[in-house]
C-alpha positions in Angstrom: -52.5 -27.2 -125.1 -50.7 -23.5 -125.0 -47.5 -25.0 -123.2 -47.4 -27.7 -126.0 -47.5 -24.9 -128.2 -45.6 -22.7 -126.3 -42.6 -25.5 -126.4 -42.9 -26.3 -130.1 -42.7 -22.5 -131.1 -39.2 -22.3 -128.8 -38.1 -25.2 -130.5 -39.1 -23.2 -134.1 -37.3 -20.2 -132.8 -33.6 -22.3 -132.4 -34.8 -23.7 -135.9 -34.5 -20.2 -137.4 -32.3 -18.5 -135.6 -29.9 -21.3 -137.1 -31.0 -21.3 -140.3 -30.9 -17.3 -140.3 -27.1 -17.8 -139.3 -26.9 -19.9 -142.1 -28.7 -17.6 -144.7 -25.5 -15.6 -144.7 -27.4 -12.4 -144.9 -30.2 -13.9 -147.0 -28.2 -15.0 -149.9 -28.9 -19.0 -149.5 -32.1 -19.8 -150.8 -32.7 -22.8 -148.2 -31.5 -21.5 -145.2 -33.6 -18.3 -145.8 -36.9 -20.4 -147.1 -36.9 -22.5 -143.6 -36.0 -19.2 -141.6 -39.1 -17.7 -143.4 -41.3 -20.7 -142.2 -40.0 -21.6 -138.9 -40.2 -18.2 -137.8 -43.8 -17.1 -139.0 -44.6 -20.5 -137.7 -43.0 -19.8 -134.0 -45.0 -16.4 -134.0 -47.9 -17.8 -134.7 -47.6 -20.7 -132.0 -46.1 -17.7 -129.5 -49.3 -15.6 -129.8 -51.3 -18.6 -130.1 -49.7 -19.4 -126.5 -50.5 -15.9 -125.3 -54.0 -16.2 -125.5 -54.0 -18.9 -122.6 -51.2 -18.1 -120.8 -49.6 -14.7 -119.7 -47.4 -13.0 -121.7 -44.3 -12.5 -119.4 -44.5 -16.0 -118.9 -45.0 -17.0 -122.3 -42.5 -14.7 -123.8 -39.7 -16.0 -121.4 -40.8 -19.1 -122.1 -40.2 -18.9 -125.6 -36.9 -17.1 -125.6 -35.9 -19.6 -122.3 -36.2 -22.3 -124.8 -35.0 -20.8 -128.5 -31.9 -19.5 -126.7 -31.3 -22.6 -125.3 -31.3 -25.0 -127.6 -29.7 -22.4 -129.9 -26.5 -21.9 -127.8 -26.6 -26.2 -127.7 -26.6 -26.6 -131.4 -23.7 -24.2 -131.5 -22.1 -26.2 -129.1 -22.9 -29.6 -130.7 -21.6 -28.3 -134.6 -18.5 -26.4 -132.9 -19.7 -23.0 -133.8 -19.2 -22.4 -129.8 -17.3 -23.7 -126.9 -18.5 -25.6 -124.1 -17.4 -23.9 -120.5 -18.4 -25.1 -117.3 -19.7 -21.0 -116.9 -21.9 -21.7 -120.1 -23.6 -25.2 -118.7 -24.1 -23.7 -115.8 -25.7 -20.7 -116.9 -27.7 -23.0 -119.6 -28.8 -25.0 -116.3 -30.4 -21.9 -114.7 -31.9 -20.7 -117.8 -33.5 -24.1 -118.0 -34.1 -23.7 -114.4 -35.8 -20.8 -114.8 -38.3 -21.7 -117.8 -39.0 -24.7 -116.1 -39.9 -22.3 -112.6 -42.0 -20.1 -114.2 -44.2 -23.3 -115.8 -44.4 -24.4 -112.6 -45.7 -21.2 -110.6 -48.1 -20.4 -113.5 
């Protein structure tokens, strides 16, 4: 149950790392309403995570996955370009998250 966790609080911490970039400093109500949620949210699920599992593993985990799927919804609205160097270093980050669920 913590890596389900664990997974749905990465995905929460893409959510409001985009929606913080879209706040524009806090002065758009929305954006800054669901930055607000999805991040106390992906706290919680992270330290909820941490209780199980241990928390090198979950933290990298957790950023593995946010940063991830961050840099891929830049790519996919055009905010950022796609470079073979980016994939492949998105590949081994996913690599790597994926690694350390397997040796845990």
């Amino acid at each position: 149950m913590s890596w389900i966790v664990l997974v749905v609080s990465g995905v929460l911490e893409a959510v409001w790392a985009a929606a913080l970039a879209a706040s524009h400093g806090f002065r758009r109500l929305i954006p800054t309403l669901v930055f607000t949620l999805a991040c106390g949210v992906s706290m919680a699920g992270l330290a909820y995570a941490m209780t199980d599992l241990p928390t090198g593993t979950a933290y990298a985990v957790w950023v593995g996955i946010g940063a991830t799927l961050t840099v891929v919804w830049g790519i996919v609205t055009g905010a950022e370009r796609v470079t073979v160097a980016r994939v492949l270093l998105l590949a081994l980050l996913v690599g790597s998250v994926v690694g350390l669920k397997v040796v845990s």
